[in-house]
TORPA-4810 file (N, C-alpha, C, O; in nm, 3 decimals):
<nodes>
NODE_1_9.596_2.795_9.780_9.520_2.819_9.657_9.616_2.848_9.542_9.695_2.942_9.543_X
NODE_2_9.604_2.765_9.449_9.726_2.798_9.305_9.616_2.844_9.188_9.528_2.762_9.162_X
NODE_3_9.616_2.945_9.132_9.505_2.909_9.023_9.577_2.939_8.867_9.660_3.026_8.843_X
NODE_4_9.527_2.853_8.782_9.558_2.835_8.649_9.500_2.927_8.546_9.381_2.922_8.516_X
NODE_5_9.592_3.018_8.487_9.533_3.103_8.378_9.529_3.085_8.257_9.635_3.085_8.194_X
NODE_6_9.407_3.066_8.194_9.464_2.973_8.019_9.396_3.086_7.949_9.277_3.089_7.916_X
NODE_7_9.486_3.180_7.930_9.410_3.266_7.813_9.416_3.213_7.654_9.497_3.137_7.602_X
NODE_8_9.305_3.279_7.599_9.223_3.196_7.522_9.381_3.177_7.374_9.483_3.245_7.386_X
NODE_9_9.370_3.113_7.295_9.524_3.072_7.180_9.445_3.057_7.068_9.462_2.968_6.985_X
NODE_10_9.325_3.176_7.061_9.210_3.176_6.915_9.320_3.279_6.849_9.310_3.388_6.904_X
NODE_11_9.428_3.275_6.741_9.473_3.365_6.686_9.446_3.412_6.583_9.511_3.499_6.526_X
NODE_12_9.317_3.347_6.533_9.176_3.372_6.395_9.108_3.428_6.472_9.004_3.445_6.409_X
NODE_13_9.097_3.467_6.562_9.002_3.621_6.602_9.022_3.717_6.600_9.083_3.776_6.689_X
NODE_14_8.959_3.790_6.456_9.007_3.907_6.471_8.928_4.026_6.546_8.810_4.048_6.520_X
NODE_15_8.986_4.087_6.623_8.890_4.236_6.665_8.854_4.328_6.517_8.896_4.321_6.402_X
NODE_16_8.760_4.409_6.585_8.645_4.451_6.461_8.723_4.581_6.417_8.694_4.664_6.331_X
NODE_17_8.829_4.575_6.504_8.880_4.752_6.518_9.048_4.724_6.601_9.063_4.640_6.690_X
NODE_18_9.174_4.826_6.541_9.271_4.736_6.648_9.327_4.679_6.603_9.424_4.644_6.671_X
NODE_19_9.322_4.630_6.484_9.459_4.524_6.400_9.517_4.432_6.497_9.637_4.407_6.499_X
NODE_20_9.396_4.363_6.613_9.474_4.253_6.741_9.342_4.174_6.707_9.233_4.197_6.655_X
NODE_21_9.417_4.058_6.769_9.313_3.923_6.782_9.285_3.945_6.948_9.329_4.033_7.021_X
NODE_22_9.184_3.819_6.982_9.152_3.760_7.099_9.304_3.733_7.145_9.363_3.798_7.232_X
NODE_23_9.362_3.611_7.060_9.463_3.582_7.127_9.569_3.673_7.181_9.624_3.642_7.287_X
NODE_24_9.611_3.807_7.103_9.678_3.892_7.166_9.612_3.976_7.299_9.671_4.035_7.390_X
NODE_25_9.516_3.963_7.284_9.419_4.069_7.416_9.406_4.006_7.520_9.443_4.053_7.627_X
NODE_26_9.353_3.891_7.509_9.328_3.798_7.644_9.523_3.738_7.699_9.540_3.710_7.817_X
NODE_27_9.616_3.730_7.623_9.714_3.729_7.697_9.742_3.804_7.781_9.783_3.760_7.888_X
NODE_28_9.723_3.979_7.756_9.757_4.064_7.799_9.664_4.109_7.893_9.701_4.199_7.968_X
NODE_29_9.530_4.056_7.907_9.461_4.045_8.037_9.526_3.945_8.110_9.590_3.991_8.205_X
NODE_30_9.531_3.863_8.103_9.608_3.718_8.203_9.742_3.743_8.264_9.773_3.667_8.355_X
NODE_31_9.804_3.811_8.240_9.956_3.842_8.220_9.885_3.970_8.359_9.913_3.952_8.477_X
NODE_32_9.809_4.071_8.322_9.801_4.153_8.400_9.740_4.095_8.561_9.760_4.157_8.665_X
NODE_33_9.654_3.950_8.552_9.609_3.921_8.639_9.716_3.868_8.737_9.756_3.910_8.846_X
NODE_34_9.747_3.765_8.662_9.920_3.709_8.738_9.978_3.840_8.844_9.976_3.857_8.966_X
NODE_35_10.023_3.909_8.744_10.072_4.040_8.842_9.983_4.112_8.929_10.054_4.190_8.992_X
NODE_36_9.913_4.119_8.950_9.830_4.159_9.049_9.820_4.048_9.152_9.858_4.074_9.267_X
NODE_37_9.779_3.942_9.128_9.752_3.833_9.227_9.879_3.805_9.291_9.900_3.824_9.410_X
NODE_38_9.957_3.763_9.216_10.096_3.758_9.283_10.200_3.824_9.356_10.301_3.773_9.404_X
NODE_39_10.150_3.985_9.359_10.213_4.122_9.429_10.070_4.146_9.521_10.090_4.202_9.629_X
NODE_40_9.954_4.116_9.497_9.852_4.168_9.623_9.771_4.091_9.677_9.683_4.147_9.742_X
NODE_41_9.770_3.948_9.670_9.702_3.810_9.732_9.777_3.693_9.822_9.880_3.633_9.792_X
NODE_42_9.735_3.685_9.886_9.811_3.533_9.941_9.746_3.432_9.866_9.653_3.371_9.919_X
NODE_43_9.792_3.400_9.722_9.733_3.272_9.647_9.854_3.288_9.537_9.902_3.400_9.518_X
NODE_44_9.904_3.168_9.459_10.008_3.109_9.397_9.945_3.110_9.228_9.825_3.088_9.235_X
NODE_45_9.975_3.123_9.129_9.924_3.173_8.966_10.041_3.061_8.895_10.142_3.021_8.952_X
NODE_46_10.008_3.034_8.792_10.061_2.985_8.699_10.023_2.999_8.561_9.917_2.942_8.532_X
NODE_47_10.082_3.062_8.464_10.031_3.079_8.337_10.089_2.966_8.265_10.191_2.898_8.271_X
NODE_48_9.968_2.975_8.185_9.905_2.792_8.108_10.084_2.842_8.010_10.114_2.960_7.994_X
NODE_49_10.151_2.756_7.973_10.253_2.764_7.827_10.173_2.806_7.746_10.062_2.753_7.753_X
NODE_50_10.189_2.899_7.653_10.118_2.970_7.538_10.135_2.892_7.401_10.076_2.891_7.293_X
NODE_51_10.248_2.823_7.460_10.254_2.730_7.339_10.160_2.579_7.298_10.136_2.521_7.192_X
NODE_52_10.133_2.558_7.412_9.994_2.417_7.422_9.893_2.492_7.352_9.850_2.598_7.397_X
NODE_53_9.854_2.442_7.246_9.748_2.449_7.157_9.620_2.356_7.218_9.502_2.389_7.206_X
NODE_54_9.672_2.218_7.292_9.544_2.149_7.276_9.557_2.174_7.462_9.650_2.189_7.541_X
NODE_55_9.357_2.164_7.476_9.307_2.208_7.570_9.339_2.114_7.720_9.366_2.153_7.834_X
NODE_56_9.317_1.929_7.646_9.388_1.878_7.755_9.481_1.853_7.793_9.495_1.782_7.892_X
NODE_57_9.620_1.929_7.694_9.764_1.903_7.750_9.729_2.057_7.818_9.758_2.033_7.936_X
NODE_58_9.700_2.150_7.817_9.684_2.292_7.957_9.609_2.239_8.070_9.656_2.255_8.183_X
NODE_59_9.500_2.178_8.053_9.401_2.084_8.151_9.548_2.018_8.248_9.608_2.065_8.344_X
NODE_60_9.560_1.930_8.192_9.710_1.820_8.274_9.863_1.904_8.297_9.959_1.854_8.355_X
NODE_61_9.860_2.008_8.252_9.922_2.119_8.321_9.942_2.168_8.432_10.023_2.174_8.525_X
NODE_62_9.798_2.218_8.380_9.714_2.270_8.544_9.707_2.205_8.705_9.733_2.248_8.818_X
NODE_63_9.639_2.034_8.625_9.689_1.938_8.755_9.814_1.894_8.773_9.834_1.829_8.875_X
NODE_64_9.925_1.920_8.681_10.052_1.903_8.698_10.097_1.973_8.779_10.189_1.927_8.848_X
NODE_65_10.064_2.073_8.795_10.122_2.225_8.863_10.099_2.225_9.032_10.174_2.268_9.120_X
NODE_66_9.987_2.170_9.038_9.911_2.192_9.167_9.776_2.285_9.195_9.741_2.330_9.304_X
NODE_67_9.727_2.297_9.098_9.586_2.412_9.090_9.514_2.374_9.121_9.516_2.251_9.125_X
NODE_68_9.407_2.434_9.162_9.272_2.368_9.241_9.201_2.461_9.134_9.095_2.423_9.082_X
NODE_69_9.258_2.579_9.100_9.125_2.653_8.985_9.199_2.657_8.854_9.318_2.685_8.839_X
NODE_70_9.093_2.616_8.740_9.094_2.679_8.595_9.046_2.785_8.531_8.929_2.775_8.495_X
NODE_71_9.118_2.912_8.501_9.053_2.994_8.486_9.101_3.041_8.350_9.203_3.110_8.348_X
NODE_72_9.007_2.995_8.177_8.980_3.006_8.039_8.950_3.172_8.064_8.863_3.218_8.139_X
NODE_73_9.040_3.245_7.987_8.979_3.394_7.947_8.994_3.418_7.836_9.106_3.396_7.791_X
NODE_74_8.887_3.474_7.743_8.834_3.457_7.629_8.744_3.608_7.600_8.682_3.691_7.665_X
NODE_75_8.766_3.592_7.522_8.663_3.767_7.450_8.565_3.702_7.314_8.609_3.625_7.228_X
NODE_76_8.440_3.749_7.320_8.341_3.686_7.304_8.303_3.772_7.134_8.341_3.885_7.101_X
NODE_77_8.212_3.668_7.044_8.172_3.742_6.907_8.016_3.694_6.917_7.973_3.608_6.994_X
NODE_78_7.934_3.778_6.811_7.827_3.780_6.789_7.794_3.848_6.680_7.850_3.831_6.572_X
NODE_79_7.665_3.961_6.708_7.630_4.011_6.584_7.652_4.160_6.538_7.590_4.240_6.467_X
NODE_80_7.794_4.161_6.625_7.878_4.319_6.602_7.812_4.395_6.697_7.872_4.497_6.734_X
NODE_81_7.688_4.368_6.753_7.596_4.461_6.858_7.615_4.447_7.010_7.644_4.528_7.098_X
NODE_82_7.588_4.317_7.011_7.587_4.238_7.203_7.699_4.304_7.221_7.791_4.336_7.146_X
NODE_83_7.666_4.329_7.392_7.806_4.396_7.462_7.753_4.295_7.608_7.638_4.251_7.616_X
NODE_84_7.839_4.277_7.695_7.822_4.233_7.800_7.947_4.131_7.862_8.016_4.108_7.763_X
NODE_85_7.993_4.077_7.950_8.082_3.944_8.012_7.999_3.821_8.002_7.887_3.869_8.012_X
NODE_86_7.986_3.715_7.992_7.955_3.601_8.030_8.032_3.474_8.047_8.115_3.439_7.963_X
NODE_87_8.001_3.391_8.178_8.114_3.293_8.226_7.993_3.181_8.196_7.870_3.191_8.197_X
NODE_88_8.094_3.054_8.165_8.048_2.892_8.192_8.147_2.865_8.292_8.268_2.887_8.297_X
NODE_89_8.028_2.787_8.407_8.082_2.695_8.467_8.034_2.515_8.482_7.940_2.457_8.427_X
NODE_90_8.107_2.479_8.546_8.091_2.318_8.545_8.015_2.335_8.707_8.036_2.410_8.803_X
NODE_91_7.910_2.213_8.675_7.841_2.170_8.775_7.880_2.096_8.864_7.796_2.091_8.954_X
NODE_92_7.986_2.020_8.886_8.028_1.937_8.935_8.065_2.036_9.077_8.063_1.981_9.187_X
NODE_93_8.095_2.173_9.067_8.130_2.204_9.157_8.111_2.348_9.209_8.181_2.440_9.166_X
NODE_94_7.999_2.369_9.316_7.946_2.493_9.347_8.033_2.609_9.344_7.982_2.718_9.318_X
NODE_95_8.134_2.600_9.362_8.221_2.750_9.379_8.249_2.810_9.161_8.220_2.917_9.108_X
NODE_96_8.299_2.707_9.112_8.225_2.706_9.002_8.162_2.822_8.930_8.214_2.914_8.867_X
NODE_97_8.019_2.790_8.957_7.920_2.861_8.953_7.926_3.013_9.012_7.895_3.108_8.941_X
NODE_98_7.974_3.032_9.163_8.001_3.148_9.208_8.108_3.221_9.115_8.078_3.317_9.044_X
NODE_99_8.199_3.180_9.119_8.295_3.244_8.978_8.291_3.276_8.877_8.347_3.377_8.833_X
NODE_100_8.196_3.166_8.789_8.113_3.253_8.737_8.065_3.366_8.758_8.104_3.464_8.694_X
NODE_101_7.966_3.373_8.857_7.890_3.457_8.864_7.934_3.604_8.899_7.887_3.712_8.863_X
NODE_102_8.079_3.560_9.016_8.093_3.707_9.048_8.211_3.754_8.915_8.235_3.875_8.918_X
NODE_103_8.278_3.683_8.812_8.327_3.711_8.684_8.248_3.872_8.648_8.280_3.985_8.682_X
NODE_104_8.138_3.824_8.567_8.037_3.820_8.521_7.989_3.958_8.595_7.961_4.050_8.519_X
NODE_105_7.976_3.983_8.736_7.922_4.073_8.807_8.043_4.184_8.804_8.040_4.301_8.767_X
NODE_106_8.136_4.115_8.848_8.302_4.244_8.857_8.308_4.351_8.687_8.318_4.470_8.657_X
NODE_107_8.293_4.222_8.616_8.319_4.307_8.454_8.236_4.359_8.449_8.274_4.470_8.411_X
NODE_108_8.114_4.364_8.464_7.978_4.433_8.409_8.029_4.592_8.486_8.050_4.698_8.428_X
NODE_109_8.038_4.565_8.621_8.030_4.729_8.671_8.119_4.787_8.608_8.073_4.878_8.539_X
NODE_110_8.288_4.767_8.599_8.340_4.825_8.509_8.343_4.852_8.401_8.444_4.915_8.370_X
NODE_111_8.247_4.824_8.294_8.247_4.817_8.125_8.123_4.956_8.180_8.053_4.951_8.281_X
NODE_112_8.127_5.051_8.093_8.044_5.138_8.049_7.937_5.127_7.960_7.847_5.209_7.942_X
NODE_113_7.957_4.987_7.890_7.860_5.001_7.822_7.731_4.911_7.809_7.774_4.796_7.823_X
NODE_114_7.622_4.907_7.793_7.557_4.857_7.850_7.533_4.666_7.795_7.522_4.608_7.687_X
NODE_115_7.534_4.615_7.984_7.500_4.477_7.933_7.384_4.421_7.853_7.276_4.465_7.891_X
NODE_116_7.379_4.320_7.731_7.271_4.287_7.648_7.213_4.146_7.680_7.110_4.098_7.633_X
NODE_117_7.296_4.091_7.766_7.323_3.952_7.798_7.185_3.907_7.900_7.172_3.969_8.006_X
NODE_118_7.095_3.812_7.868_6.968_3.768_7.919_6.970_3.687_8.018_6.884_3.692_8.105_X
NODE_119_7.102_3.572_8.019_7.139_3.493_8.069_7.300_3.485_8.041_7.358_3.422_7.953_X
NODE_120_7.344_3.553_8.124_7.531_3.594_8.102_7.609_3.464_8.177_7.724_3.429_8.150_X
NODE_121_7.516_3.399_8.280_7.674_3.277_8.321_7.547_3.152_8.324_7.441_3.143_8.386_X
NODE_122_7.625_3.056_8.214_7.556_2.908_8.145_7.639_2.811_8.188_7.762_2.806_8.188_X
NODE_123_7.541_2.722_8.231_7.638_2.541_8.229_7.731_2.550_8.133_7.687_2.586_8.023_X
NODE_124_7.877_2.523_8.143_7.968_2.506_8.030_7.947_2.363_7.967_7.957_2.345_7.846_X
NODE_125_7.912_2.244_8.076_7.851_2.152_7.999_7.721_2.065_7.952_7.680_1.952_7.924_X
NODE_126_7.683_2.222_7.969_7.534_2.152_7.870_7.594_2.242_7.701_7.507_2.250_7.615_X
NODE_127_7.667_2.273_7.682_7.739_2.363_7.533_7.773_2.208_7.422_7.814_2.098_7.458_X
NODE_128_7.745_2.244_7.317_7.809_2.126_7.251_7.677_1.998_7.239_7.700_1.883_7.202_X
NODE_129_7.572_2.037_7.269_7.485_1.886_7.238_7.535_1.826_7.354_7.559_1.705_7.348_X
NODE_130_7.558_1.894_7.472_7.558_1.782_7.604_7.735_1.738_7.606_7.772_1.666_7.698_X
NODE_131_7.824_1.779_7.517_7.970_1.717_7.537_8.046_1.827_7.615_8.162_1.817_7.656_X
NODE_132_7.968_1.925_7.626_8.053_2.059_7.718_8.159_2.078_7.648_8.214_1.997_7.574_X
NODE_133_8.212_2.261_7.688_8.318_2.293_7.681_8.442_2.244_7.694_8.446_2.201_7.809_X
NODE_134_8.552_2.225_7.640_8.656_2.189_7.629_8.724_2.246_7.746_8.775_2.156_7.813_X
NODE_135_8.745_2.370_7.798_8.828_2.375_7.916_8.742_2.437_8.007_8.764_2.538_8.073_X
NODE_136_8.602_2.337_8.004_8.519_2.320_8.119_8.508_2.161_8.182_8.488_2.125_8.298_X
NODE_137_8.524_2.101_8.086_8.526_1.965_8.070_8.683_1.887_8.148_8.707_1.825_8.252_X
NODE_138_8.768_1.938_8.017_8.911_1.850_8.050_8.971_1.889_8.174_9.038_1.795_8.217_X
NODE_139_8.974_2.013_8.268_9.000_2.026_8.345_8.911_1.998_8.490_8.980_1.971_8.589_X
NODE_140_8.776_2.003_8.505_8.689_1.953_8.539_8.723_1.759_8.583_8.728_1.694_8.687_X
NODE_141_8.733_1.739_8.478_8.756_1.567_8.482_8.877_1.560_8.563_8.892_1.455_8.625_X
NODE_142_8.962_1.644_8.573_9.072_1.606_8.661_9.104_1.689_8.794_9.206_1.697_8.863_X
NODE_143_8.952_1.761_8.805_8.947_1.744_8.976_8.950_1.896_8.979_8.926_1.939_9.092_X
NODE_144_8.975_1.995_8.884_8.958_2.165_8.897_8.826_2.215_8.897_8.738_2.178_8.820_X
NODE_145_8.814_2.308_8.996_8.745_2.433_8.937_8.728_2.475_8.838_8.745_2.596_8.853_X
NODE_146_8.699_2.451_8.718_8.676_2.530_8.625_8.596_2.650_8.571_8.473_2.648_8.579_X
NODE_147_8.664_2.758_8.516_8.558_2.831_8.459_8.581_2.908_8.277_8.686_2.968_8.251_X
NODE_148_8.510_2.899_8.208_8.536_2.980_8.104_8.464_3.117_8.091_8.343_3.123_8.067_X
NODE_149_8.537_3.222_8.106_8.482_3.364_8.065_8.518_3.456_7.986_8.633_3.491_7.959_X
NODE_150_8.393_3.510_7.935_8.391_3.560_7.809_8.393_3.717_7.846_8.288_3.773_7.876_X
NODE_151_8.522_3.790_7.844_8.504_3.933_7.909_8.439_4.015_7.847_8.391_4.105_7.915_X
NODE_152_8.415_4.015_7.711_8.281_4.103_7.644_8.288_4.050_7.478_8.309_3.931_7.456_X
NODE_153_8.273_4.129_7.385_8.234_4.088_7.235_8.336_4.189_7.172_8.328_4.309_7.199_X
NODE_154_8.427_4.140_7.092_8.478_4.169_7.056_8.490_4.180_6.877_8.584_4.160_6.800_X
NODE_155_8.345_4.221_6.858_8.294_4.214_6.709_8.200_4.338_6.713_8.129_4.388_6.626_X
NODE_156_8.229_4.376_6.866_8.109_4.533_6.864_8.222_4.643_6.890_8.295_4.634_6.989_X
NODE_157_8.234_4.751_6.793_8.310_4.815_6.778_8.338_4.848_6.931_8.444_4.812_6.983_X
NODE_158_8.220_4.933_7.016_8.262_4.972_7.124_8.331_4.909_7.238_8.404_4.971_7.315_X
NODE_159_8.297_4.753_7.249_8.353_4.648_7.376_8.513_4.627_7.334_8.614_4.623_7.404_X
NODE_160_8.486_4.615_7.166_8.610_4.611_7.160_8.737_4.698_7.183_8.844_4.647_7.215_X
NODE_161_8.718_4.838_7.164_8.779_4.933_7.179_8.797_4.944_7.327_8.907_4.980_7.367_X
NODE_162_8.681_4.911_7.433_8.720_4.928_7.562_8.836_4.804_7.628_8.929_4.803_7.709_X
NODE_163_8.782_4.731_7.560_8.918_4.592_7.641_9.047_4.626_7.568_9.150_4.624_7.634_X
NODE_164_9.054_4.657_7.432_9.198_4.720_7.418_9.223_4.834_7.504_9.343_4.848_7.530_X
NODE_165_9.168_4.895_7.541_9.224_5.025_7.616_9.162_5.011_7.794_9.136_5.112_7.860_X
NODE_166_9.151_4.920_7.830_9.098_4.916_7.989_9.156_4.774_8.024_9.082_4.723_8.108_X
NODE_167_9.263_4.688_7.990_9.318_4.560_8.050_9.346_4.581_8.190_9.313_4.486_8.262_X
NODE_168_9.413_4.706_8.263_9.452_4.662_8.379_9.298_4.696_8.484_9.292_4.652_8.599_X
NODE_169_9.213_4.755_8.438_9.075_4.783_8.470_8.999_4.580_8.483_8.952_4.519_8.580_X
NODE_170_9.017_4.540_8.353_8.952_4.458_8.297_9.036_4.306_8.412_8.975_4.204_8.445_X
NODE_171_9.153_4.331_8.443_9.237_4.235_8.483_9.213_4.278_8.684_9.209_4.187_8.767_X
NODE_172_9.205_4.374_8.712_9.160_4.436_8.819_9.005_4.342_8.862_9.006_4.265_8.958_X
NODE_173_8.913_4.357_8.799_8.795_4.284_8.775_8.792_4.156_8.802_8.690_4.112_8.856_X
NODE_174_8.927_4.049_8.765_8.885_3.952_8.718_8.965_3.892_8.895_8.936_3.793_8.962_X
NODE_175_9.039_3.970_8.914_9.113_3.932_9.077_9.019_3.963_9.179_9.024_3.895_9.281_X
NODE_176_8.922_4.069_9.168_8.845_4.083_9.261_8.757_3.989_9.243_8.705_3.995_9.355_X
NODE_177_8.678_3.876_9.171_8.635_3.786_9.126_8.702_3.672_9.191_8.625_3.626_9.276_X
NODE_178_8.801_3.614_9.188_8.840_3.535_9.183_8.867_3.538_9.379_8.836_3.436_9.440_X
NODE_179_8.919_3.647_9.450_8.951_3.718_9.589_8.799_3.701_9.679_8.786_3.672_9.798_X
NODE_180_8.710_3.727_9.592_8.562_3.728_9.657_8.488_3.594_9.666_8.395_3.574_9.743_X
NODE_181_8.546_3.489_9.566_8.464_3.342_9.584_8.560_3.284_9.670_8.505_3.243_9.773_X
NODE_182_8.702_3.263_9.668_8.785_3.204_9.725_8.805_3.269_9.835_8.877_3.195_9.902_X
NODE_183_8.787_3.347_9.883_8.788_3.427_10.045_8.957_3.443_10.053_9.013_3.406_10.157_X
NODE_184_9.043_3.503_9.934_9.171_3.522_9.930_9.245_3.633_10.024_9.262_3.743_9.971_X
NODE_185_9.282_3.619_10.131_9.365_3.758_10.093_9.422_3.810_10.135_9.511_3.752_10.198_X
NODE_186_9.419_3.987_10.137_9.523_4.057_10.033_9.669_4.009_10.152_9.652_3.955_10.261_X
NODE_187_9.809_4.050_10.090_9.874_4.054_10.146_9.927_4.185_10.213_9.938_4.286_10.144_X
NODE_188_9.963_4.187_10.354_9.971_4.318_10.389_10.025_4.424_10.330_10.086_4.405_10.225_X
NODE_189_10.013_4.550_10.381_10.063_4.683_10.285_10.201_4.703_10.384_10.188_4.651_10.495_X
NODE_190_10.334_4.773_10.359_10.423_4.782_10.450_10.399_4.945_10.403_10.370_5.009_10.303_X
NODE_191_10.437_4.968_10.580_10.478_5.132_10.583_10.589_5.167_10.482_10.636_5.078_10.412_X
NODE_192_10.633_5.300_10.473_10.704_5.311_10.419_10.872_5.291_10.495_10.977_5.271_10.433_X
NODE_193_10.863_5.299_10.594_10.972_5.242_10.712_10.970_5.084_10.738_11.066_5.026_10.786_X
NODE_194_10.890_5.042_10.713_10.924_4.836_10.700_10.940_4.865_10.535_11.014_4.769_10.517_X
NODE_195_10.929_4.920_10.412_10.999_4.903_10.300_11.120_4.930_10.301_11.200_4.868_10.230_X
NODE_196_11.160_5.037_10.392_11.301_5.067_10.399_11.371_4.984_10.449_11.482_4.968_10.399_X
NODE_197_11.336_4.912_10.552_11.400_4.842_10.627_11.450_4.713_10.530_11.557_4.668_10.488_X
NODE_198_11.333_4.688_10.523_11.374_4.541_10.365_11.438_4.610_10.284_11.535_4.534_10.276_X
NODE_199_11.469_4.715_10.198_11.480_4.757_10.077_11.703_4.764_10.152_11.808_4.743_10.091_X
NODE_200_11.678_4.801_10.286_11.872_4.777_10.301_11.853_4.658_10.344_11.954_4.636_10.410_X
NODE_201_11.799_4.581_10.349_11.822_4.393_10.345_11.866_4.321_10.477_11.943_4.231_10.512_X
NODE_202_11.746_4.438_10.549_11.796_4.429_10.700_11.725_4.268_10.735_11.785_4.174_10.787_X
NODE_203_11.600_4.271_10.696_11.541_4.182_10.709_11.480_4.148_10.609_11.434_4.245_10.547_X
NODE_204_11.444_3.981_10.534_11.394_3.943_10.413_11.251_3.951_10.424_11.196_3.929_10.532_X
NODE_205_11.182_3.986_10.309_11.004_3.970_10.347_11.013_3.799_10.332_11.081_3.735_10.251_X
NODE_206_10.937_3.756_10.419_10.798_3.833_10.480_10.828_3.854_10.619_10.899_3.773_10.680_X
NODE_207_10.787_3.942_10.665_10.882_3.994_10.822_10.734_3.958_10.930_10.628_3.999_10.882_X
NODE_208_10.727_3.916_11.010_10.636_3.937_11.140_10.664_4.094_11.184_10.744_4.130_11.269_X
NODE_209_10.578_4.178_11.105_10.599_4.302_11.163_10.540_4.319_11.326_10.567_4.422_11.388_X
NODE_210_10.452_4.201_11.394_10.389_4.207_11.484_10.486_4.192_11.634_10.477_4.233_11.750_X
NODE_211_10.582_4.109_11.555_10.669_4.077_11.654_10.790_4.167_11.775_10.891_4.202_11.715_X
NODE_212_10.790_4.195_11.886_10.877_4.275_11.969_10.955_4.297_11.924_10.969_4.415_11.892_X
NODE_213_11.072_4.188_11.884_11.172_4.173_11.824_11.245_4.296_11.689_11.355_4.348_11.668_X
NODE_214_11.128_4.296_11.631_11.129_4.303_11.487_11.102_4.449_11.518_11.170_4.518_11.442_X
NODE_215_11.026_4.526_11.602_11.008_4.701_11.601_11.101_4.757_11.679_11.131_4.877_11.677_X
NODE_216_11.166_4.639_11.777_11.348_4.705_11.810_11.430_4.715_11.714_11.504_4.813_11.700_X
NODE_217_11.426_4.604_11.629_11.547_4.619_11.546_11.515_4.737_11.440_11.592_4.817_11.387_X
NODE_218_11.377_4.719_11.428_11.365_4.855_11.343_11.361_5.014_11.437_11.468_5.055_11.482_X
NODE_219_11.304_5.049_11.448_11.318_5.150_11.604_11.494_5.178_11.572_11.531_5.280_11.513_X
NODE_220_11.568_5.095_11.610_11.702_5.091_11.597_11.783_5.139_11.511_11.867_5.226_11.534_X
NODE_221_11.758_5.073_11.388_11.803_5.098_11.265_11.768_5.233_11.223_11.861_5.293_11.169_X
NODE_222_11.633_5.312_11.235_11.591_5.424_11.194_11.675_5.531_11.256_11.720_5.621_11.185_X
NODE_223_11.707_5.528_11.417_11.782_5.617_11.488_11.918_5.625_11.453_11.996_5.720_11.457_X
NODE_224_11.933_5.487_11.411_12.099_5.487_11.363_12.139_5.541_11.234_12.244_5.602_11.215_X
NODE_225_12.052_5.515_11.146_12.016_5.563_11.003_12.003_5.778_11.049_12.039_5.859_10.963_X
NODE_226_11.956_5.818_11.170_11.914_5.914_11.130_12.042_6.000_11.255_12.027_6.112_11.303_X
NODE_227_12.137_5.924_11.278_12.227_6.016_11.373_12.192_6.003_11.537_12.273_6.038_11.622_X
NODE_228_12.062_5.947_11.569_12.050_5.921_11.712_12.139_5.866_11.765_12.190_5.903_11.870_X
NODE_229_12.172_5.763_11.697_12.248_5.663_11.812_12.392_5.697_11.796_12.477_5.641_11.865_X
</nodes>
């Protein structure tokens, strides 16, 4: 599983509060997801170049890379009031839809404030008079998962103030999302005696801690380390 992070490159969005745009906030959610997925999942991340402005050179990225998922993160405007998450997905492909949905479900429990949203995860391409979303669409056409989500409104004083101050909350959310449709996971926890053991470079991760082998040599090392032997 590789999945593709294209946080949103709106740098005319301004937050209502915060002197930051979308584009600075949703990097710094994406950035936090990477690190999490990549230190506590067995699944592979790639962040979109920040510098691709247009949607289908990140789209052909993505399939450049090897991704099976697209995952658009974006912070949402309205009428300074709405608070809530909402995801588009593409039909073309049921999991899709689940990602959406559990998006959508992960952010809500964590946001405090209350969802307004009637219908929070929409066809991304029925948007547009039937031409769909742009990085529901271009990535879609070339064989991804796609999803676009909108982690809350960032024109209502309060959502906004919470995603500036709750990213690794907000980025926490978006891995358990992504861990729960894709059946990801986690990578094991090491004692604090298999960290030691790697940390003098006895052995490289990833170690078969299961293995005979591997609790002699450690067993070993600890006694020798501690004057036994």
């Amino acid at each position: 599983m590789r999945i593709y992070l294209s946080p949103s490159n709106q740098v005319h969005n301004s937050y209502v509060l915060g002197a930051t745009t979308e584009k600075a906030q949703m990097e710094g959610v994406a950035a936090r997801i990477k690190v999490i997925l990549d230190a506590e999942y067995n699944c592979e991340t790639v962040m979109a170049t920040l510098s691709l402005v247009e949607l289908a050179a990140r789209a052909q990225e993505a399939k450049d890379g090897g991704c099976n998922v697209y995952l658009a993160i974006h912070s949402n405007s309205g009428d300074g009031k709405a608070a809530g998450a909402m995801a588009f997905y593409t039909p073309a492909y049921a999991l899709s839809k689940t990602l959406a949905t559990n998006i959508v479900k992960e952010l809500n429990i964590v946001c405090p404030i209350a969802n307004t949203r009637a219908t929070p995860v929409q066809d991304g391409m029925a948007q547009f008079g039937g031409s769909g979303m742009g990085e529901i669409r271009e990535p879609a056409n070339l064989g991804l998962i796609s999803v676009l989500a909108e982690t809350n409104f960032h024109d209502n004083p309060q959502t906004a103030q919470w995603i500036i101050g709750n990213k690794d909350t907000i980025a926490r959310a978006y891995t358990h999302a992504l861990a729960d449709t894709f059946g990801i996971a986690r990578k094991p926890t090491l004692s604090a005696a298999q960290q030691w053991v790697i940390d003098q470079g006895i052995f490289a991760a990833p170690v078969d801690w299961n293995a005979t082998v591997t609790y002699n040599i450690l067993a070993w090392t600890l006694m020798k380390a501690r004057g036994k032997i």
